[in-house]
PDB file of N, CA, C and O in Angstrom:
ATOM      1  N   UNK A   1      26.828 -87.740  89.476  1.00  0.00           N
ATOM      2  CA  UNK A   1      25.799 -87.716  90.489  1.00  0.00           C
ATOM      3  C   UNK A   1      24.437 -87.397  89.866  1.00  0.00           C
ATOM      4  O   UNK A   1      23.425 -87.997  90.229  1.00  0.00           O
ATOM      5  N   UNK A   2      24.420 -86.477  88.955  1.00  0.00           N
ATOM      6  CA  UNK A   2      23.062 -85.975  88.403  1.00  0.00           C
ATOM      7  C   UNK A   2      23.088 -86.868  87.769  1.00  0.00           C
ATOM      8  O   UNK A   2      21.869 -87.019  87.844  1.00  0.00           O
ATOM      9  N   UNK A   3      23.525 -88.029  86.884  1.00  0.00           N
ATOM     10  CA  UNK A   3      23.329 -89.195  86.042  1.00  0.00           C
ATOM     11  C   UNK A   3      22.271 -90.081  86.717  1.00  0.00           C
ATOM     12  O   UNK A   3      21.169 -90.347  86.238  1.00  0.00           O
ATOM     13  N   UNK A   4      22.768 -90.510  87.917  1.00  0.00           N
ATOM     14  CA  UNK A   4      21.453 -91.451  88.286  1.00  0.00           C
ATOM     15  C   UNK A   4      20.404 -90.738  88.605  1.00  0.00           C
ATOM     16  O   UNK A   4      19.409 -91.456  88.708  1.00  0.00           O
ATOM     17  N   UNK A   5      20.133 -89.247  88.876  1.00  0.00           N
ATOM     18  CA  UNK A   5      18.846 -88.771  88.926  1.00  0.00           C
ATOM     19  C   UNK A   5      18.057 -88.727  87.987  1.00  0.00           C
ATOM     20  O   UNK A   5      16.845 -88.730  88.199  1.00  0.00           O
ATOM     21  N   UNK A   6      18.748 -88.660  86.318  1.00  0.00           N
ATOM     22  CA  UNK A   6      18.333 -88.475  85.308  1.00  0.00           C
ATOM     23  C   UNK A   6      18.285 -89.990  84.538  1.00  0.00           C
ATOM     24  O   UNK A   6      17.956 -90.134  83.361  1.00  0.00           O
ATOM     25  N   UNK A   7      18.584 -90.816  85.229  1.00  0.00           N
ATOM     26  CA  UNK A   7      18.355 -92.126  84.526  1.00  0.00           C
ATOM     27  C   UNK A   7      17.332 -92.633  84.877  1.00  0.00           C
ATOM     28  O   UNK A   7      16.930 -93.190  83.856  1.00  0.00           O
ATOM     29  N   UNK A   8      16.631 -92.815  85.655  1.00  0.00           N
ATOM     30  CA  UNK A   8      15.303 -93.260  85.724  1.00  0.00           C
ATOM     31  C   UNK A   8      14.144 -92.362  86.142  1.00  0.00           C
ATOM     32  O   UNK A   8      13.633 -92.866  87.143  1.00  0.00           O
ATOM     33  N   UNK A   9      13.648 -91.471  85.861  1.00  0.00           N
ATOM     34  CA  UNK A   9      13.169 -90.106  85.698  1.00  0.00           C
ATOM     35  C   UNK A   9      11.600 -90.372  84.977  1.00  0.00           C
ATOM     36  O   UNK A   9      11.294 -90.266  83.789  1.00  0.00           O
ATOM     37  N   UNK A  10      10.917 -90.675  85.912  1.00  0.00           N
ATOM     38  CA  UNK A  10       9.438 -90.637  85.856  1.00  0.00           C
ATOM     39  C   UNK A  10       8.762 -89.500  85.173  1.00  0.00           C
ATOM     40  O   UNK A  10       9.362 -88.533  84.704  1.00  0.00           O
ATOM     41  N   UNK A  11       7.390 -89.691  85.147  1.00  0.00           N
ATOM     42  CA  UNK A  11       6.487 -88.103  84.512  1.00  0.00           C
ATOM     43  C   UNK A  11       7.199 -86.851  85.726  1.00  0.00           C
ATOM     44  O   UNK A  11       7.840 -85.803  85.650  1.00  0.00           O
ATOM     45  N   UNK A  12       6.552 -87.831  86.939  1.00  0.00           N
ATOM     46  CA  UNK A  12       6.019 -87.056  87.790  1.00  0.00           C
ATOM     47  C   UNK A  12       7.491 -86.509  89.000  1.00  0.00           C
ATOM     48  O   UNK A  12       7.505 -85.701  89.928  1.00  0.00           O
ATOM     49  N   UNK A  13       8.234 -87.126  88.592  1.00  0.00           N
ATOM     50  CA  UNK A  13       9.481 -86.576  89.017  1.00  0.00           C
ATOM     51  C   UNK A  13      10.564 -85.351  88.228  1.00  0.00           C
ATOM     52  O   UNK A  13      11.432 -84.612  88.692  1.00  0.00           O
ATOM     53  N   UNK A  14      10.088 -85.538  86.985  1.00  0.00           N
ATOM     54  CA  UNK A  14      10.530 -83.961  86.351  1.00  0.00           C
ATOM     55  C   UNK A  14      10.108 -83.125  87.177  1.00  0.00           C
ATOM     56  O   UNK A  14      11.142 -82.562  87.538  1.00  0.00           O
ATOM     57  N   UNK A  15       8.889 -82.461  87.964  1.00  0.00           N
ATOM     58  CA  UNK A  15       8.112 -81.877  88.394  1.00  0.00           C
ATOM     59  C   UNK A  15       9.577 -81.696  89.479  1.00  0.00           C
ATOM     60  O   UNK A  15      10.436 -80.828  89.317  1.00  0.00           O
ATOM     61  N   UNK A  16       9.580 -82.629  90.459  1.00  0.00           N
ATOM     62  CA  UNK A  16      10.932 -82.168  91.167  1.00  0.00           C
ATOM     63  C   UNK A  16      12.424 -81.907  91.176  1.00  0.00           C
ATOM     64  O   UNK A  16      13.096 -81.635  92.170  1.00  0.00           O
ATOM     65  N   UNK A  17      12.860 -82.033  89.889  1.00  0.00           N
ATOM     66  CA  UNK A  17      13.844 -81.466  89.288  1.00  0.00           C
ATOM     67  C   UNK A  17      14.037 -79.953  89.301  1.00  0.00           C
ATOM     68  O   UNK A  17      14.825 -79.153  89.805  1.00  0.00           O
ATOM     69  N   UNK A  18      12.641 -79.917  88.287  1.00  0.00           N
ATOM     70  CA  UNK A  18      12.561 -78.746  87.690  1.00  0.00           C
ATOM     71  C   UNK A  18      12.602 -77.791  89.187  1.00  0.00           C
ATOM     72  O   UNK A  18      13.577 -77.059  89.357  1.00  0.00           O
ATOM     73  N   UNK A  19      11.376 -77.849  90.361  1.00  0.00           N
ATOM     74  CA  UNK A  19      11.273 -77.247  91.317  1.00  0.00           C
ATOM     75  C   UNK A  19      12.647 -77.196  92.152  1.00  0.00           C
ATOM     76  O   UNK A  19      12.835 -76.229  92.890  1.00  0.00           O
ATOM     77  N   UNK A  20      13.690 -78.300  92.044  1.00  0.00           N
ATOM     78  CA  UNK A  20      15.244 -77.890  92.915  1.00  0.00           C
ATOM     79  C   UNK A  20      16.175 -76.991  92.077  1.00  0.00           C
ATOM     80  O   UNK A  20      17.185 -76.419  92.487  1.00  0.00           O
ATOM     81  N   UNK A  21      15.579 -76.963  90.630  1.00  0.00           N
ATOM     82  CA  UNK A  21      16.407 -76.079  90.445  1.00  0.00           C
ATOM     83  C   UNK A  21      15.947 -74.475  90.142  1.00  0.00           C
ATOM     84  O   UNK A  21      16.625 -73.549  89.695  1.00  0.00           O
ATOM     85  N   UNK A  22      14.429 -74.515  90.591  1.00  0.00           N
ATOM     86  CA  UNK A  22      14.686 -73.204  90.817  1.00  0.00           C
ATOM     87  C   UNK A  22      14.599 -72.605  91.965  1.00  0.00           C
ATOM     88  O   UNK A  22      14.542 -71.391  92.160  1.00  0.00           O
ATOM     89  N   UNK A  23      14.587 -73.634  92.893  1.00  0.00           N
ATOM     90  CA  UNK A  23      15.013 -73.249  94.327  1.00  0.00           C
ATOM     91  C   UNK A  23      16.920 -72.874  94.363  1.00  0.00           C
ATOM     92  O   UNK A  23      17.756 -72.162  94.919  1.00  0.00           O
ATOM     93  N   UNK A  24      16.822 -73.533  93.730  1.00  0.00           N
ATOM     94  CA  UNK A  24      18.976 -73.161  93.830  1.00  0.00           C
ATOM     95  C   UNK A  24      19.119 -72.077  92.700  1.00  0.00           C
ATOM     96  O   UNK A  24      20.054 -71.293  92.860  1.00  0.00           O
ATOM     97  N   UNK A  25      18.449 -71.935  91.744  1.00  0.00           N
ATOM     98  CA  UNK A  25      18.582 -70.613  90.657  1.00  0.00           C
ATOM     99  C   UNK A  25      18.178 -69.509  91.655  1.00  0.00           C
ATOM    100  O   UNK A  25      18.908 -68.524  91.758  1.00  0.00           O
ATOM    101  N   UNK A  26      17.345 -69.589  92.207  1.00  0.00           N
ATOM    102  CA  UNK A  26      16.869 -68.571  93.299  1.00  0.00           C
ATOM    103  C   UNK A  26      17.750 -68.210  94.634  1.00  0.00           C
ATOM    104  O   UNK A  26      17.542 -67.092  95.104  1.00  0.00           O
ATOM    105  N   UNK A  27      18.420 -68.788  95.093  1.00  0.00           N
ATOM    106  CA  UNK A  27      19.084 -68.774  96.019  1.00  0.00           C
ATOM    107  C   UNK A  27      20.612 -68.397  95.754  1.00  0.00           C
ATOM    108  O   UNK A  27      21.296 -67.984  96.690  1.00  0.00           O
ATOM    109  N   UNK A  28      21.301 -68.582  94.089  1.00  0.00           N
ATOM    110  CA  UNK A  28      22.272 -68.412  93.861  1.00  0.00           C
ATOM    111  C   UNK A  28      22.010 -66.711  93.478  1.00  0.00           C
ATOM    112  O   UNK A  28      23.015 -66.009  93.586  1.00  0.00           O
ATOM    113  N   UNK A  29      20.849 -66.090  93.085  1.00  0.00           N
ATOM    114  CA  UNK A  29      20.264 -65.421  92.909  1.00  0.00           C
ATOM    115  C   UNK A  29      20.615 -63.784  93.766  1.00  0.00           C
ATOM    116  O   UNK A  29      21.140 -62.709  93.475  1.00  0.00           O
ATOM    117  N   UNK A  30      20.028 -64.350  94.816  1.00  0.00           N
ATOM    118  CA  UNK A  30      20.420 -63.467  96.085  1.00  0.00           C
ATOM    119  C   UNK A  30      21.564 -63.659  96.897  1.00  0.00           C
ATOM    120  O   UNK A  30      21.824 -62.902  97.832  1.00  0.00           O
ATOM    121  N   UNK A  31      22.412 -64.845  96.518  1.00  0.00           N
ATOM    122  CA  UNK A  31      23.563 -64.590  97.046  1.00  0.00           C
ATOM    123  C   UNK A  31      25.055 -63.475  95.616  1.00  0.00           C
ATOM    124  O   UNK A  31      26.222 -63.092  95.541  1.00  0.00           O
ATOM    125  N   UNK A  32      23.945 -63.505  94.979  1.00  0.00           N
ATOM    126  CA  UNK A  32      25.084 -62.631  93.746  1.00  0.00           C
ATOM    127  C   UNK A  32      24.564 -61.631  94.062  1.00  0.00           C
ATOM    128  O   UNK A  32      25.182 -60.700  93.545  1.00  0.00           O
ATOM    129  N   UNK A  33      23.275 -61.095  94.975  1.00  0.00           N
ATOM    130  CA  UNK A  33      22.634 -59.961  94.769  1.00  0.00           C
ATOM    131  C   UNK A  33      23.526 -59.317  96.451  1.00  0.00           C
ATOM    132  O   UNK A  33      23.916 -58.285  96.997  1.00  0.00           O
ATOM    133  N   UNK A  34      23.464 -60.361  96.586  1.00  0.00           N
ATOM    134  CA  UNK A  34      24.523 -59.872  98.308  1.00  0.00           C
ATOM    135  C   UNK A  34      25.640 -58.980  97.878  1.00  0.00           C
ATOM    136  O   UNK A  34      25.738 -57.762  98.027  1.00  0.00           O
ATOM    137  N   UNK A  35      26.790 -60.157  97.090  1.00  0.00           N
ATOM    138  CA  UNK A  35      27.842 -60.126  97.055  1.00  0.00           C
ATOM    139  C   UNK A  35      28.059 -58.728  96.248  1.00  0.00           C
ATOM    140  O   UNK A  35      29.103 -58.082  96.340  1.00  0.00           O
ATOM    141  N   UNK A  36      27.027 -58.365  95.503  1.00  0.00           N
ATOM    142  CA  UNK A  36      27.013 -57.049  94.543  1.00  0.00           C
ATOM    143  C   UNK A  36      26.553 -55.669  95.214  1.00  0.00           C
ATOM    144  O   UNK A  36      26.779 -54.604  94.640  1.00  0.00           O
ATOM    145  N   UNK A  37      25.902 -55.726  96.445  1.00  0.00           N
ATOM    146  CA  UNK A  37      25.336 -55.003  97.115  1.00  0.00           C
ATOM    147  C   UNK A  37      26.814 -53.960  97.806  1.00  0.00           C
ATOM    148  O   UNK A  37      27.948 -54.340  98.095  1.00  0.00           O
ATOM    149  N   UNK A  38      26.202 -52.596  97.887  1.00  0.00           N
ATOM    150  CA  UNK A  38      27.021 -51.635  98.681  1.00  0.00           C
ATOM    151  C   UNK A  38      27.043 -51.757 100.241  1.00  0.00           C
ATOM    152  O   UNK A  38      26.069 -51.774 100.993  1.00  0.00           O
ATOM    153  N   UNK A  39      28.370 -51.837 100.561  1.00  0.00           N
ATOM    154  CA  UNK A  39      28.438 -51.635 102.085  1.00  0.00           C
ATOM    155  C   UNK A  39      27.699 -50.604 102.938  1.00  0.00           C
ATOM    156  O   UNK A  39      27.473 -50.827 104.127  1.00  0.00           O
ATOM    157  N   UNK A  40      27.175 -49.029 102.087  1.00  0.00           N
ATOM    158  CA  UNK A  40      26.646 -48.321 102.500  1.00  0.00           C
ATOM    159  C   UNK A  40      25.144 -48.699 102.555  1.00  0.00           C
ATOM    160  O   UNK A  40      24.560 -48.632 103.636  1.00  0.00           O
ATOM    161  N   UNK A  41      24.527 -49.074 101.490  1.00  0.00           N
ATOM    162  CA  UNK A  41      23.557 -49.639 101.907  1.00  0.00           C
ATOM    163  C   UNK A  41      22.893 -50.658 102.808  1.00  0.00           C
ATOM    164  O   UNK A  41      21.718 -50.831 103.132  1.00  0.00           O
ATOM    165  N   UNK A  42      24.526 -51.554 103.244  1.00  0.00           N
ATOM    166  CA  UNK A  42      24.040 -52.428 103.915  1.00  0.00           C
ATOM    167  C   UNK A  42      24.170 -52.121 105.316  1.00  0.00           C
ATOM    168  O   UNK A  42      23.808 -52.970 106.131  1.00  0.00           O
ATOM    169  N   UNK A  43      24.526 -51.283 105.611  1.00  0.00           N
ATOM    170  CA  UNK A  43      24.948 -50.161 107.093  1.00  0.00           C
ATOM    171  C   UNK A  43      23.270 -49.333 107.464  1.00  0.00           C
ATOM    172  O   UNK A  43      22.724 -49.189 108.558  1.00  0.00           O
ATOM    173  N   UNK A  44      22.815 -48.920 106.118  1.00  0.00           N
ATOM    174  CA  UNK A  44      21.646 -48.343 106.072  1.00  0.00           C
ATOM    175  C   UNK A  44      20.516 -49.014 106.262  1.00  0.00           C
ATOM    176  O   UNK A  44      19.481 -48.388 106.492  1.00  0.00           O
ATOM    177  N   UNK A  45      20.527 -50.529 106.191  1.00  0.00           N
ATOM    178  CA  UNK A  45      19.258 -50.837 106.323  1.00  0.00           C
ATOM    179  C   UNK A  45      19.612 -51.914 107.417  1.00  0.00           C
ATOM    180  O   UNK A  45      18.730 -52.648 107.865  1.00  0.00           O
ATOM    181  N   UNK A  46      20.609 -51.973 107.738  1.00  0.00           N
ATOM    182  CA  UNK A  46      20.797 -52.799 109.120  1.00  0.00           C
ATOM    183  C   UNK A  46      20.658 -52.140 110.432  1.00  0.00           C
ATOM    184  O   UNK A  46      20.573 -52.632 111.558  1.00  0.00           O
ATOM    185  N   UNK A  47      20.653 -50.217 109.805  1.00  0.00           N
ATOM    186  CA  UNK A  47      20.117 -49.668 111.311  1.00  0.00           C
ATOM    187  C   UNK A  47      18.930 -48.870 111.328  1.00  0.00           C
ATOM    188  O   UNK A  47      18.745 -47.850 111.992  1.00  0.00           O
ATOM    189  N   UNK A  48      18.042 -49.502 110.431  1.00  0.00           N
ATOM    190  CA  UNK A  48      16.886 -48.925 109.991  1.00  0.00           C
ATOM    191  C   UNK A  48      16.270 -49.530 111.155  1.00  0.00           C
ATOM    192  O   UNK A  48      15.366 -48.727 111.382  1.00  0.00           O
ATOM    193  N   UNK A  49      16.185 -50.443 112.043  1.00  0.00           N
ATOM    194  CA  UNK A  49      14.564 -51.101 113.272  1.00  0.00           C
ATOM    195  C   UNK A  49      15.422 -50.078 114.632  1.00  0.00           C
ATOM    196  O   UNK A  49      14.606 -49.767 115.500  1.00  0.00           O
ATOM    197  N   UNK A  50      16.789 -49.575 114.900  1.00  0.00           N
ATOM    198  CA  UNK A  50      17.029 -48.730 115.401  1.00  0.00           C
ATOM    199  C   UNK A  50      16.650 -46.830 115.216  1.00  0.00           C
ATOM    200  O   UNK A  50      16.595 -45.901 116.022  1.00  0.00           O
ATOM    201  N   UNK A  51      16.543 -46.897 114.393  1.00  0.00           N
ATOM    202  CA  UNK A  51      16.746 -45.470 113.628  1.00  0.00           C
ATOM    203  C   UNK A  51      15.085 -45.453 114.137  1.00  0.00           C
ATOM    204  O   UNK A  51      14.186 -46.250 113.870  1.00  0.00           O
ATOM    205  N   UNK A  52      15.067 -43.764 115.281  1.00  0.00           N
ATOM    206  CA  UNK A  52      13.930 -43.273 115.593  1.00  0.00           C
ATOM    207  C   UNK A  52      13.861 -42.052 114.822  1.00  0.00           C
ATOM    208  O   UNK A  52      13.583 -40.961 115.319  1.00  0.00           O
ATOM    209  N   UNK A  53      14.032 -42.186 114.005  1.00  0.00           N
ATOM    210  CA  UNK A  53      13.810 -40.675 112.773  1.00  0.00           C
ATOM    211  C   UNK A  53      11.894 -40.754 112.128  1.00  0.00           C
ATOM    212  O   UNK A  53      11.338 -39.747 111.690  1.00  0.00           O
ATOM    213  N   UNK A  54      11.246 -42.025 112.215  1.00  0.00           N
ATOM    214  CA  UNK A  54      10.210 -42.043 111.893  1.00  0.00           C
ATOM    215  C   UNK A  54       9.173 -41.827 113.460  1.00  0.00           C
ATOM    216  O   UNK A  54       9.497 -42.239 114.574  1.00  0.00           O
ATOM    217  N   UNK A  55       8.343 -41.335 113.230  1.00  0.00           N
ATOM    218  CA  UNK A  55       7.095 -41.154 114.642  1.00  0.00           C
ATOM    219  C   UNK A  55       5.924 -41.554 113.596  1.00  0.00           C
ATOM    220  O   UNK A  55       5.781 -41.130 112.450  1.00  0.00           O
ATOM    221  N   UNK A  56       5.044 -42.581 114.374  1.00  0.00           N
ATOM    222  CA  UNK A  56       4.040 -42.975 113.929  1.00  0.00           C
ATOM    223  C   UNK A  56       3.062 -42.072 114.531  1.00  0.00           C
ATOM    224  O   UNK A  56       2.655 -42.230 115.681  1.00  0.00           O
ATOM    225  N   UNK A  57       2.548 -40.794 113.492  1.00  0.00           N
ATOM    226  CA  UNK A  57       1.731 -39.537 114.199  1.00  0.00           C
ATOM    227  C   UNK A  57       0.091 -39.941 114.295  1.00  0.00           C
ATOM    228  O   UNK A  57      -0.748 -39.156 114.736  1.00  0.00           O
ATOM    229  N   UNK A  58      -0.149 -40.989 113.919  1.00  0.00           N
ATOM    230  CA  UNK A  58      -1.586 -41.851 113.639  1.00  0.00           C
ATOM    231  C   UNK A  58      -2.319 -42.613 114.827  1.00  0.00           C
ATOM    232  O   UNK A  58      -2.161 -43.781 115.183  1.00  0.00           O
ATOM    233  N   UNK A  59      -3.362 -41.407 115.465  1.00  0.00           N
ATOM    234  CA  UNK A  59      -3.776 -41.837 116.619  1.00  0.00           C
ATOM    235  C   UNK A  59      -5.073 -42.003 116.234  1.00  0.00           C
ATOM    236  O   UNK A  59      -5.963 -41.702 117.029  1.00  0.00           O
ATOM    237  N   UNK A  60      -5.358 -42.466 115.060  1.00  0.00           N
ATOM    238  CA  UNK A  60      -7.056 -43.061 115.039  1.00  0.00           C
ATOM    239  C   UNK A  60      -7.519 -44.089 115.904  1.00  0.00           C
ATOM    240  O   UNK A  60      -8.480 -44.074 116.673  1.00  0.00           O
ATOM    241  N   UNK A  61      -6.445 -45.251 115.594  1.00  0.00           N
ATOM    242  CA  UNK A  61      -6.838 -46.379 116.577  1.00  0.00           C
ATOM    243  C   UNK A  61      -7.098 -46.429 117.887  1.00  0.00           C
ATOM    244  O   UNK A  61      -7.673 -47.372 118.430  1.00  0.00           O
ATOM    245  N   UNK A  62      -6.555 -45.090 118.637  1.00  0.00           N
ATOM    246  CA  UNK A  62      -6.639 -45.257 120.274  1.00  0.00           C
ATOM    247  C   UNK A  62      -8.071 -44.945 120.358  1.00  0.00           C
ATOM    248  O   UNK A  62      -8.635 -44.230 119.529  1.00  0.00           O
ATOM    249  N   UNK A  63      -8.848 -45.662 121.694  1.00  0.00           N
ATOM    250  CA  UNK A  63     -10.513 -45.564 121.982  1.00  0.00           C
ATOM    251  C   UNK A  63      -9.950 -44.361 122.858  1.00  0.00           C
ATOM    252  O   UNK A  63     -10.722 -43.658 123.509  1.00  0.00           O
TER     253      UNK A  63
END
């Protein structure tokens, strides 16, 4: 399959090679970064937009 992409392969089409593969180097990237990740951490930051432990004490903005 990659044979006929690489058989007729212009200047200006390296340019999009190069860019799919570091869209998929990138993406394989964070899925190893998933798969390596702690369950505790991922408990921890999935109830972090719940978690009222922070108070925003910053009343400059109110007129």
């Amino acid at each position: 399959m990659f044979k006929q992409f690489t058989q007729n392969i212009a200047d200006n089409q390296v340019y999009l090679l190069v860019s799919l593969g570091i869209f998929l180097a990138f993406f394989i990237v964070v899925f190893i970064m998933l798969l390596r990740s702690r369950k505790e951490h991922n408990d921890y930051m999935s109830g972090m937009p719940l978690n009222d432990s922070f108070v925003n004490t910053d009343t400059s903005f109110h007129s």
